[in-house]
C-alpha positions in Angstrom: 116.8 67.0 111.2 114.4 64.5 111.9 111.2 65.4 114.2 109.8 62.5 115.1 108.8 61.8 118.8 111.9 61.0 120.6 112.0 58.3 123.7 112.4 59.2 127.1 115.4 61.1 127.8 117.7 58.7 129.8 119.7 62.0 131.0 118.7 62.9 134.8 115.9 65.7 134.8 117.2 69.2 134.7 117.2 70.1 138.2 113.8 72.7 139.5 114.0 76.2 139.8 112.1 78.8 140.8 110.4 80.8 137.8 111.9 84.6 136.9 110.1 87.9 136.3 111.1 88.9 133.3 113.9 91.0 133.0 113.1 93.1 130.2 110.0 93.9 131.7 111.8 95.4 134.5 113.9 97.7 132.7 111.4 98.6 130.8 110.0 100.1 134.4 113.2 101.1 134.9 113.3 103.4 131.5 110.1 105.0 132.0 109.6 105.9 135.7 112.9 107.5 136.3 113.7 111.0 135.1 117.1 111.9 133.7 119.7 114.5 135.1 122.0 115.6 132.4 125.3 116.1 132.7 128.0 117.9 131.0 130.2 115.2 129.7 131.8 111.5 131.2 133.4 112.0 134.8 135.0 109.9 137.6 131.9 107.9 138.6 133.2 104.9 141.0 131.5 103.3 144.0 131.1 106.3 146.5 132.7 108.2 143.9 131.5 111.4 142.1 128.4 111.2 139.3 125.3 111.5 139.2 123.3 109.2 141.2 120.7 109.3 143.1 117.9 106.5 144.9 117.9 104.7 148.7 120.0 101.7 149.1 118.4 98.0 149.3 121.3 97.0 147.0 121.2 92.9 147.5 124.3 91.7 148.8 124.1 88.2 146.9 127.5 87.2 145.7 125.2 85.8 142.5 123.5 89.5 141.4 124.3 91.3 138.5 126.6 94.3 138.7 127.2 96.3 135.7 130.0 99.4 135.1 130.3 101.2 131.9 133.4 102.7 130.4 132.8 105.3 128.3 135.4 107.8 127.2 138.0 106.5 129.8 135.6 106.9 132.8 134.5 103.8 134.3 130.9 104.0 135.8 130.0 102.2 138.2 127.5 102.9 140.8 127.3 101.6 144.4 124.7 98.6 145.1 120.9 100.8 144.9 122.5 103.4 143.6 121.9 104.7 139.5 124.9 106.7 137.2 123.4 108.6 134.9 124.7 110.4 131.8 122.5 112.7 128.9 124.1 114.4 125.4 127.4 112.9 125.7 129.3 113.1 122.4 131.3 109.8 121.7 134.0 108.6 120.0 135.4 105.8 121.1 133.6 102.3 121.8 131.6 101.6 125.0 132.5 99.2 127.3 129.7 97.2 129.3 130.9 94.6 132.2 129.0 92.7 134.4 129.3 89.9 136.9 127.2 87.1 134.4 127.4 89.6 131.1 129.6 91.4 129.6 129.3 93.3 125.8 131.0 96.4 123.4 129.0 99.1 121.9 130.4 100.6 119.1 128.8 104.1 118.8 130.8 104.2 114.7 128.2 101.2 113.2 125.9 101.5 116.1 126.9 97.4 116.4 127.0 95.3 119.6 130.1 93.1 119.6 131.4 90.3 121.9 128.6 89.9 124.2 130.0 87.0 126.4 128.4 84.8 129.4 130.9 85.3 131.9 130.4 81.7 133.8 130.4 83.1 137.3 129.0 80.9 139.7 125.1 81.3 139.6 122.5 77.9 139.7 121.3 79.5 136.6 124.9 79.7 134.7 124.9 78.2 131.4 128.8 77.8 131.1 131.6 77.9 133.7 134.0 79.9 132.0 133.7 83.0 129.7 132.2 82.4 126.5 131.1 84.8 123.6 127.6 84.2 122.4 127.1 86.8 120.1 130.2 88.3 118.2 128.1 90.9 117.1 124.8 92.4 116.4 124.9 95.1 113.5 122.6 97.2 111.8 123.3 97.9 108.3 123.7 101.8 108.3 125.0 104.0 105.7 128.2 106.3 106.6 125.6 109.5 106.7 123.0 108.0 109.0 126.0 107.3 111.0 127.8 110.8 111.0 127.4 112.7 114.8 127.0 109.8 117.5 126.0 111.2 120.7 125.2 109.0 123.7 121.8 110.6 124.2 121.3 108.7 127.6 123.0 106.2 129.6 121.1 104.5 132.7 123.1 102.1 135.1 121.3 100.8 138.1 122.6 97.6 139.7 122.1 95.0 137.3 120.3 97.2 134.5 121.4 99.5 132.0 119.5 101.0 129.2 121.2 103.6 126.6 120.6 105.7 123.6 123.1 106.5 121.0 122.0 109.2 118.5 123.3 109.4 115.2 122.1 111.7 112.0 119.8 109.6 110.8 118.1 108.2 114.1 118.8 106.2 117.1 119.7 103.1 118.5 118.0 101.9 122.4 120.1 99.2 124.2 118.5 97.6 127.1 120.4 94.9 129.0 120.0 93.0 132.5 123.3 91.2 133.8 121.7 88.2 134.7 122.8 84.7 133.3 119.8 83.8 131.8 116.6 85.1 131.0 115.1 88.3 128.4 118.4 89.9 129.0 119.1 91.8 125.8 117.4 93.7 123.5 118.3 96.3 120.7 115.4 99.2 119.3 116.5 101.0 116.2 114.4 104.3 115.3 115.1 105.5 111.7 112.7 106.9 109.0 112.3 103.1 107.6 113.6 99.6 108.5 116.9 98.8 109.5 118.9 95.0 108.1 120.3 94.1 111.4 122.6 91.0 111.4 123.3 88.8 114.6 126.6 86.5 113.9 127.2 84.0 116.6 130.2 83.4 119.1 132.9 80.7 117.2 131.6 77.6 119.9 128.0 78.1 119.2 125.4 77.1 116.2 122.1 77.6 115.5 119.8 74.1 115.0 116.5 73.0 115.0 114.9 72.1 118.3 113.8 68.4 117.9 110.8 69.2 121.0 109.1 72.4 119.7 110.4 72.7 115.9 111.4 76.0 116.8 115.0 77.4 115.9 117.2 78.3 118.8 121.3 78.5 119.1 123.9 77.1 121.3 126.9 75.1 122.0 125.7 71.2 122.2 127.2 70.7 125.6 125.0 69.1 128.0 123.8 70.6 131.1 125.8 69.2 134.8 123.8 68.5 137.2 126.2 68.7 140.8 129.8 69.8 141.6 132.0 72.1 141.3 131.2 72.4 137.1 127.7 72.4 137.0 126.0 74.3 134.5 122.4 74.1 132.6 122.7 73.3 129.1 123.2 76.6 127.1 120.1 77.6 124.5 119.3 80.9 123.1 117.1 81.9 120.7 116.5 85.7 118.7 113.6 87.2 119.7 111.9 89.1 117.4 109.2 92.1 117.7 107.9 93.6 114.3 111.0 92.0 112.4 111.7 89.4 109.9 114.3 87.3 108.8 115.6 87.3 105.7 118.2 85.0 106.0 119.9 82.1 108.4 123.0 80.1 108.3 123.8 77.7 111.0 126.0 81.2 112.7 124.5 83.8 111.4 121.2 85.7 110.7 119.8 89.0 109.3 116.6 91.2 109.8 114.7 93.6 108.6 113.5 95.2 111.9 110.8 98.2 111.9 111.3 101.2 113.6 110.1 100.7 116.7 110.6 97.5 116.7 113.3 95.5 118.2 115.5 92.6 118.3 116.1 90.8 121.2 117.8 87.8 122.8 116.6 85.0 124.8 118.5 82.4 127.1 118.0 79.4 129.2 114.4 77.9 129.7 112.8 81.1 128.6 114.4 80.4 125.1 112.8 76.6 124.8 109.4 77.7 126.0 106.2 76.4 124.1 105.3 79.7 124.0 103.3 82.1 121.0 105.5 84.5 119.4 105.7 88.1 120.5 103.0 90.9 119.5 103.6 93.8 117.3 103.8 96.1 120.0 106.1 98.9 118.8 105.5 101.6 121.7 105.2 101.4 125.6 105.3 97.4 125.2 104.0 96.4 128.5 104.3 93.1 130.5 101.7 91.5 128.3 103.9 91.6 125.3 106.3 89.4 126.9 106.5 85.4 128.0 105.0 85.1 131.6 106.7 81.8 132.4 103.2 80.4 132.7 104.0 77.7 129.7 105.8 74.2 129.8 109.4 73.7 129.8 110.3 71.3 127.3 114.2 68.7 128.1 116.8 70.0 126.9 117.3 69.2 122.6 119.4 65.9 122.6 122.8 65.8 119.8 121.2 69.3 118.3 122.9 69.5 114.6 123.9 72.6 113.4 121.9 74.1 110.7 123.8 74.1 107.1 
């Protein structure tokens, strides 16, 4: 793919838009500042339902925020607006099912994978598609059957749009932090084992990953070009994996595979934060603070023009 300076970009400028804190950075807050309650097991936990929750209100009543529920063990959780759910030493056996408004993704406490994490399209100024689409059709560490043996969902956290979770296994743990948001640092997976962990991200069926013509840098998505007005408009949709105290060993144009430290993480990246010209993440691998992450402080680059997958 060739990287010579392109000419202007005849396509209408991507319309402005206020700059984001970044998610992550938030839940990260979120994680550490909040104590946990335990519970006994998974019970009824609906809006104004039983559970354990606890905070004021202040819930935003924008028909564009996030709203996540978790399923988990046939118990739907799902806090009202300002209000948390929380859950300690649950033992798990079946899968764990996260939906939001913008997000949606399964957790599979048997392989400690992520699978179908989807953009919903719901109608946002930030949505990247307008109908639901998977991005990532999973996100695996490579485990062995007696690392995986005894899953427990050590914690589960929903607050509005947040969520952060631990699943325990024999040989260590897996931390899932997501923000239902439809753009933005709104994923990220820790493992903690005695050494590094092979985790391998394998893309939705509509999306590639290709070079970005404007900042050499590789980042994933679906070609289609953004919309600027009407009833379909969308931005363009670009992702990128977003590394801390990783590498890749491998990529295909739908596919690619890390060897990610304990402590470290894997995380994922979408809209203008993922086409940045920004420097790569630190090798923070404890109590990463805000300064670890993009600021939004950097240029915004058009949107890649034709991108061709990689082979």
């Amino acid at each position: 793919m060739s990287h010579r300076p392109r000419p202007a970009d005849p396509r209408p400028a991507r319309p402005s838009r206020p700059r984001r804190v970044r998610s992550l950075t938030v839940l990260a807050a979120l994680a550490t500042t909040v104590a946990l309650t335990a519970t006994a097991g998974p019970a009824s936990a609906g809006k104004g339902g039983e559970g354990e929750t606890e905070g004021g209100g202040g819930g935003t009543t924008s028909a564009t925020a996030g709203d996540y529920a978790v399923t988990v063990g046939g118990s739907t959780y799902d806090p009202a607006p300002g209000k948390d759910v929380k859950l300690k030493d649950v033992a798990v056996a079946g899968k764990v099912t996260v939906t939001g408004r913008h997000t949606s993704f399964v957790i599979d406490p048997a392989t400690l994978g992520v699978y179908d994490y989807t953009l919903t399209g719901a109608a946002s100024p930030e949505r990247m598609v307008t109908k639901p689409t998977v991005v990532f059709a999973s996100k695996v560490p490579t485990l062995t059957a007696a690392q995986l043996q005894r899953p427990v969902l050590e914690q589960l956290e929903v607050r509005d749009a947040n969520l952060v979770a631990i699943i325990s296994v024999a040989g260590g743990k897996l931390k899932i932090q997501a923000k239902d948001a439809p753009q933005g640092g709104i994923f990220q997976m820790e493992p903690e084992f005695a050494g590094p962990v092979e985790v391998t991200h394998t893309l939705g069926p509509s999306l590639f990953y290709f070079v970005n013509s404007y900042t050499g840098k590789i980042n994933f998505g679906d070609g289609v070009d953004a919309v600027a007005s009407g009833a379909g408009a969308h931005q363009m949709l670009l992702g990128k994996d977003s590394p801390q105290v990783a590498t890749k060993l491998s990529q295909t144009g739908t596919s690619t595979r890390w060897s990610v430290a304990s402590g470290g993480r894997m995380g994922g990246v979408l809209g203008e934060d993922a086409i940045e010209l920004s420097a790569g993440a630190t090798s923070c691998t404890s109590q990463c603070q805000a300064q670890n992450r993009i600021r939004g402080s950097v240029p915004v680059p058009p949107d890649p023009t034709d991108p061709t997958p990689l082979p």
